[in-house]
N, C-alpha and C positions, 0 to 999 in steps of 0.2 A: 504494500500500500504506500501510496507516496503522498506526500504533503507538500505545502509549501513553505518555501524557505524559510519562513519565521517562524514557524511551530515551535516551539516551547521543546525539547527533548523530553523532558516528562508527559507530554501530552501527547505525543507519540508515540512514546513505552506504554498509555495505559490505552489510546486506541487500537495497536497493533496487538495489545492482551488481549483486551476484548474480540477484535476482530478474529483471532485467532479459536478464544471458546466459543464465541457464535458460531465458528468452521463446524468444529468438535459437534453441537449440540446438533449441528445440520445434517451429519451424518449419522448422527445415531437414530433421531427423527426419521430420515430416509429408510435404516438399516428395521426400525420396528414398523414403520408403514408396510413395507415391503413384504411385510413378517404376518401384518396380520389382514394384509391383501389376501397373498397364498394362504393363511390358513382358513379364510373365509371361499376362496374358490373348493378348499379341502372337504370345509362344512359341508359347502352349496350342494356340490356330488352326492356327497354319504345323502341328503338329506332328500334330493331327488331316488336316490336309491330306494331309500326307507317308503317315500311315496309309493313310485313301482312295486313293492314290495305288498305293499296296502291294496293299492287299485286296483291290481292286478291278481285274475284269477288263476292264470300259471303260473307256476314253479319260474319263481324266479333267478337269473343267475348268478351263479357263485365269480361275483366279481369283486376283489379285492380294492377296498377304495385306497385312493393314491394317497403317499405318505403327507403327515402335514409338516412343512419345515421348518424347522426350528434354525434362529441364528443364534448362534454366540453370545452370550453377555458382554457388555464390553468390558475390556480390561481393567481399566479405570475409570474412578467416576468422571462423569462429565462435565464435573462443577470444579471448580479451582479452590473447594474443600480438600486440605492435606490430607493425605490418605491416613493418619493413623485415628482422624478423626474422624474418618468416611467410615475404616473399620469398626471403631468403637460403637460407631451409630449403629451400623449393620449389626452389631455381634453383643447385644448389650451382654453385660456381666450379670451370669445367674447367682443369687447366694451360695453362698456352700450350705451342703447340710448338717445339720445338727449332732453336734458329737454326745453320745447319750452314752461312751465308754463309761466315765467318771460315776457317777450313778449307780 
């Protein structure tokens, strides 16, 4: 991204940050649209099937519906939350249990 000549350097380090996580959130957005495109065309099938299935007074056939696809999680969050933070969010801390040895 380029600016003009009098841009502030800090004002360019925190537009090219941003511009950078908006990249990020873009394609993760793209990556789960895509995700629940396909598992909706997956649905749609099974579900015409189940129809067929219903309406229909013949033996219907043994067709396997098509896999639904699943992508990846992304590696890292998407947010410019440090990760030990991202973890901790994700993974809260269960108590331990109750030491009832002493007793």
């Amino acid at each position: 991204m380029s600016f003009p000549a009098d841009t502030p350097p800090a004002v360019a380090d925190a537009l090219g940050y941003l511009q950078y996580h908006l990249q990020e959130l873009t394609k993760h957005q793209n990556a789960l649209e895509h995700t629940i495109n396909a598992t909706l065309v997956g649905l749609t099938a099974q579900l015409q099937q189940l129809t067929q299935l219903i309406t229909s007074s013949a033996p219907a056939l043994a067709v396997a519906p098509p896999p639904i696809p699943m992508s990846p999680p992304p590696a890292t969050p998407p947010s410019p939350v440090p990760a030990a933070l991202f973890k901790q969010w994700m993974r809260p801390k269960l108590p331990s249990p109750c030491d009832f040895s002493s007793e």
